[in-house]
C-alpha positions in Angstrom: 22.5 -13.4 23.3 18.7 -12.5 23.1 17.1 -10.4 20.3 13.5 -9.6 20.1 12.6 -8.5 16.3 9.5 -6.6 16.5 7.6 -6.2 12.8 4.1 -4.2 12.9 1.9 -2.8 10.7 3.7 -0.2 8.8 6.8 -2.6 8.0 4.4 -5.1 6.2 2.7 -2.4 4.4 6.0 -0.9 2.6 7.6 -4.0 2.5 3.7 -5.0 -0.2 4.1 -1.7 -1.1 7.7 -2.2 -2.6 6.7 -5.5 -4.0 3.7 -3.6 -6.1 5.7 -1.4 -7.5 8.4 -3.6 -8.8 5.4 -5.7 -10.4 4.1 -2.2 -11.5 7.6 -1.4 -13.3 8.0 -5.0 -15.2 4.6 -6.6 -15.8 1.9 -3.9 -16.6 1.3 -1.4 -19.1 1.9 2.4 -18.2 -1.9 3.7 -18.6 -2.6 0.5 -16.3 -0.4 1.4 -13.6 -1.9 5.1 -13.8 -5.6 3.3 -13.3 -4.6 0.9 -10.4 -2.8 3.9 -8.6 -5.4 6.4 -8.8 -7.6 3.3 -7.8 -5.6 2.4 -5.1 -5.4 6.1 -3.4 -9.4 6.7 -3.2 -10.0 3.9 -2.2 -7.5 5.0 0.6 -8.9 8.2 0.8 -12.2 6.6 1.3 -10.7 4.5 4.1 -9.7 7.4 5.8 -13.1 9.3 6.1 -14.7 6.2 6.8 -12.1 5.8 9.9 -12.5 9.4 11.0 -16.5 9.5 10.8 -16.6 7.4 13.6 -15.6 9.3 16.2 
């Protein structure tokens, strides 16, 4: 019997995006984790204009 597994994108980016948070909840400080995430989502944000002036 044949299977074809088929991982993209999205699967690689929640399965980081799990393994951040567990780091997150043993290894940092709670005002750290507030400065990395608020980091981490402009930077995102910025991403995201960036992709959409483009067009």
């Amino acid at each position: 019997m044949n299977f074809t597994l088929l991982i993209d994108w999205k699967f690689v980016v929640a399965l980081g995006g799990s393994a951040m948070g567990i780091i997150f909840a043993a290894k940092m400080e709670p005002d750290a984790v507030e400065r990395v995430s608020v980091h981490l989502a402009d930077a995102c944000k910025e991403y995201a204009v960036a992709g959409n002036g483009n067009r």
